[in-house]
C-alpha positions in Angstrom: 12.2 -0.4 -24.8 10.2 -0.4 -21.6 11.7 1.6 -19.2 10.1 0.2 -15.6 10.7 -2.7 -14.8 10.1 -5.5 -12.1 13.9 -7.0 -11.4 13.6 -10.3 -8.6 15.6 -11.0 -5.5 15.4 -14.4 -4.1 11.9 -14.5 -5.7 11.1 -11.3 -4.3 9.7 -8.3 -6.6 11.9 -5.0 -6.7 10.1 -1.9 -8.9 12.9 -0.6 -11.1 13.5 2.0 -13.8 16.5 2.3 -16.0 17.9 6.2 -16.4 19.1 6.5 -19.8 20.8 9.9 -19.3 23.0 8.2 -16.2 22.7 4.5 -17.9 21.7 3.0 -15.0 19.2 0.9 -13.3 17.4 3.2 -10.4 15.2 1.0 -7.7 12.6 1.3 -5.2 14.3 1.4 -1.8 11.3 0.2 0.0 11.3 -2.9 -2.2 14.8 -3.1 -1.0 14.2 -2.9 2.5 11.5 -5.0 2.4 13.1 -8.1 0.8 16.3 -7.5 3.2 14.1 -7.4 6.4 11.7 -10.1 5.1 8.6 -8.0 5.4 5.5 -9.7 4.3 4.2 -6.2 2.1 6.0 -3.6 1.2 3.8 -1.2 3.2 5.2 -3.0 6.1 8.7 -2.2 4.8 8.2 1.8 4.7 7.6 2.0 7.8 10.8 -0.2 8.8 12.4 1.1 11.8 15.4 -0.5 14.2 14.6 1.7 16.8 
């Protein structure tokens, strides 16, 4: 079974990797940020700030 994986939001790409100790699905919070705030990149989304 491959492990990483690329799940989608709204058509938007979220890295992902599934712990099998925990059984769970582990993602990239800068994908995360980035497809809540709309950023156009994700390099855009790491350097997110509302202040």
């Amino acid at each position: 079974m491959d492990e990483n994986k690329i799940q989608l939001f709204e058509d938007k790409r979220i890295r992902a990797a599934w712990d099998e100790e925990a059984e769970e699905w582990l993602f990239s919070v800068v994908d995360v940020v980035g497809v809540l705030t709309e950023q156009a990149t994700p390099r855009n989304a790491s350097t997110y700030c509302l202040f």
